[in-house]
C-alpha positions as CSV (number, residue, x, y, z in Angstrom):
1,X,0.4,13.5,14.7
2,X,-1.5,11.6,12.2
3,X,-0.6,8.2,11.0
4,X,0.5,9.7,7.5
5,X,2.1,12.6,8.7
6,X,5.0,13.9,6.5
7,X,4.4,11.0,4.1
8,X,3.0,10.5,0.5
9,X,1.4,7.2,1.2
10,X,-1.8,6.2,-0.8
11,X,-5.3,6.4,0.9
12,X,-5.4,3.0,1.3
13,X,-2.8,2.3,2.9
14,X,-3.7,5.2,5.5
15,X,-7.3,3.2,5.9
16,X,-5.9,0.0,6.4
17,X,-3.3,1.3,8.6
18,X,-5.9,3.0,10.6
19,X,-8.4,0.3,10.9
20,X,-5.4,-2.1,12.4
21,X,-4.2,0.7,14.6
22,X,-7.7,0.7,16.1
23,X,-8.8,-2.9,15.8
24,X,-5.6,-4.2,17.4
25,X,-4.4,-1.3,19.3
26,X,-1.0,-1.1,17.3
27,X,1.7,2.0,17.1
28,X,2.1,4.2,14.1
29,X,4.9,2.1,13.0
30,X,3.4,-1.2,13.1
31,X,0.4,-0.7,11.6
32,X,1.7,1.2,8.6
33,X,4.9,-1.6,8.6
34,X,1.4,-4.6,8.1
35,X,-0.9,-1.9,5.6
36,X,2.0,-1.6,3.1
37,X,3.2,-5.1,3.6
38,X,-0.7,-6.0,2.7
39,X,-0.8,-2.9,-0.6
40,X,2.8,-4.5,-1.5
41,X,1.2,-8.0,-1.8
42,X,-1.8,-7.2,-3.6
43,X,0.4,-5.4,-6.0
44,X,2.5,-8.6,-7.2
45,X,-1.4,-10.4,-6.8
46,X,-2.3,-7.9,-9.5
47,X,1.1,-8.2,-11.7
48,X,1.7,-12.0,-11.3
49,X,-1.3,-14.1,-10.7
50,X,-3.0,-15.6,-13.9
51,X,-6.7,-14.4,-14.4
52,X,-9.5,-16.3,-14.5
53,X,-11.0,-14.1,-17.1
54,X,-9.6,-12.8,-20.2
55,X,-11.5,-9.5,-19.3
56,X,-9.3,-8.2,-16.3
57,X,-5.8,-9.7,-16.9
58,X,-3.2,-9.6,-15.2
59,X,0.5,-7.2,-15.8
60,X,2.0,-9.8,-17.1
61,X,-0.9,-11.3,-19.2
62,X,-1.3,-8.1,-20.7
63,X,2.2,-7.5,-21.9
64,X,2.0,-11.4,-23.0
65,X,-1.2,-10.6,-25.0
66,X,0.7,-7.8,-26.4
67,X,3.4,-9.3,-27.4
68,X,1.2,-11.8,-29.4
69,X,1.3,-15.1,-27.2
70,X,-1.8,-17.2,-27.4
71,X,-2.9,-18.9,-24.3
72,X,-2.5,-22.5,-25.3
């Protein structure tokens, strides 16, 4: 039984959860409990850290930028 088996996870976090399975001979469990701790934190890295470009911001720079705030 694969490690996504009767799941819709993303392909990602199959890869990572398969590299750590491997690399540091974890079960099913923990390895997919550490891959979608590590998706779920680059997530909120995505939405909530500021950008140090104006060409790739962040969720909530976005919205701000669409809602007409300026950075000051």
């Amino acid at each position: 039984m694969g490690l996504a088996h009767g799941c819709n996870i993303s392909s990602d976090v199959e890869k990572i959860a398969k590299e750590l399975k491997e690399g540091y001979k974890l079960t099913d469990f923990e390895a997919l409990t550490l891959a979608l701790k590590a998706e779920q934190n680059e997530l909120l890295k995505r939405a909530f850290v500021i950008s140090s470009t104006d060409a790739h911001p962040t969720g909530l720079e976005a919205i701000a930028t669409a809602l007409g705030y300026k950075n000051r």
